[in-house]
C-alpha positions in Angstrom: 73.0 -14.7 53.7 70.6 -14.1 51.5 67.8 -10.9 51.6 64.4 -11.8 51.2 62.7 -10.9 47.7 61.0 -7.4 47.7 57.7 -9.1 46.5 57.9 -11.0 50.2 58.9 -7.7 52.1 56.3 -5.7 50.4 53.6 -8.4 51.3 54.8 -8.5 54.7 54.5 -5.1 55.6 51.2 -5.5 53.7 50.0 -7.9 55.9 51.1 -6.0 58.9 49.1 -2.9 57.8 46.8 -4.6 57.4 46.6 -6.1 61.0 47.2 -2.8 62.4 44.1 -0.9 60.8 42.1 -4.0 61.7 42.9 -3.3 65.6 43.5 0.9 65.8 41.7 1.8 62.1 38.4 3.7 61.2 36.8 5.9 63.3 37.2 4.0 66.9 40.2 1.9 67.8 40.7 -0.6 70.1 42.7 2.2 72.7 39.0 3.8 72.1 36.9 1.0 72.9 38.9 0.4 76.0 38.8 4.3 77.5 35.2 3.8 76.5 34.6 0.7 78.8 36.7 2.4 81.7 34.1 5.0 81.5 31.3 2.9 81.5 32.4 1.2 84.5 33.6 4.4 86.0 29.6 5.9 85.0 28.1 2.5 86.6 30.6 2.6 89.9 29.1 6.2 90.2 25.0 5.2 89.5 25.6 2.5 92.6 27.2 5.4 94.7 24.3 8.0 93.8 21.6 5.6 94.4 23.3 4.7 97.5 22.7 8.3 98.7 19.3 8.5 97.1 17.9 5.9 99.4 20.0 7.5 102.6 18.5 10.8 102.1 15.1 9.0 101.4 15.2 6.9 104.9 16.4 10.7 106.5 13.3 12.2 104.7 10.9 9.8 106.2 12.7 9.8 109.7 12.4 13.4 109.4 8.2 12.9 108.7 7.6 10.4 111.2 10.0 9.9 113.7 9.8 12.5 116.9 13.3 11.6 118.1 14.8 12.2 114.8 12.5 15.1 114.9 13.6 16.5 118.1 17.7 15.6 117.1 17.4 17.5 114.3 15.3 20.9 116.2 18.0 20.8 119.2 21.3 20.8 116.0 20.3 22.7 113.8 18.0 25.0 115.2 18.9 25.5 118.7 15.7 24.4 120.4 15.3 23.2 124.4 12.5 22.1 126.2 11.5 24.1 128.8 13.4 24.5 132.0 16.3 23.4 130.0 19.6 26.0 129.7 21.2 26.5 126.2 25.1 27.3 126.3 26.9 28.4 123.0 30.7 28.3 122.8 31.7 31.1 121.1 34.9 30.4 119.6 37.7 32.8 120.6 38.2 34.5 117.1 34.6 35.8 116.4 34.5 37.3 120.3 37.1 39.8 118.8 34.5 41.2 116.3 
């Protein structure tokens, strides 16, 4: 068998360097563009989840304005509060009695 001519192997190897600076050369590569697009999607997937919360906390705001029984919810858990002629019980867990 006989081996290729060096001119053949040379432009070969040519026209695979060639190829291969085309995709991974100069500044960004193709392996760049692609962690690039992941974390674009990965910045979008997190804008949808953040504006999801946005408008949450913005329907709790104006529940919290206008809305007695959210309102009152919110006095009784997390500040305490009872009506008059009601009774208040706290359960004191067994660890902070020992204090």
């Amino acid at each position: 068998m006989k081996s290729p001519p060096l001119k053949q192997v040379f432009g070969t190897l040519a026209v695979v360097a060639m190829v291969g600076f085309a995709v991974e050369g100069g500044e960004y590569g193709t392996v760049d563009l692609l962690k690039l697009k992941a974390q674009v999607r990965g910045e979008r997937d997190s804008i949808v989840s953040l504006r999801s919360e946005v408008d949450s906390l913005t329907r709790l705001e104006q529940a919290l304005k206008t809305d007695p029984a959210t309102q009152e919810r919110v006095a009784r858990e997390v500040f305490g509060m009872i009506r008059p002629g009601e009774l208040l019980y706290q359960v004191v867990p067994a660890d902070s009695a020992r204090r």
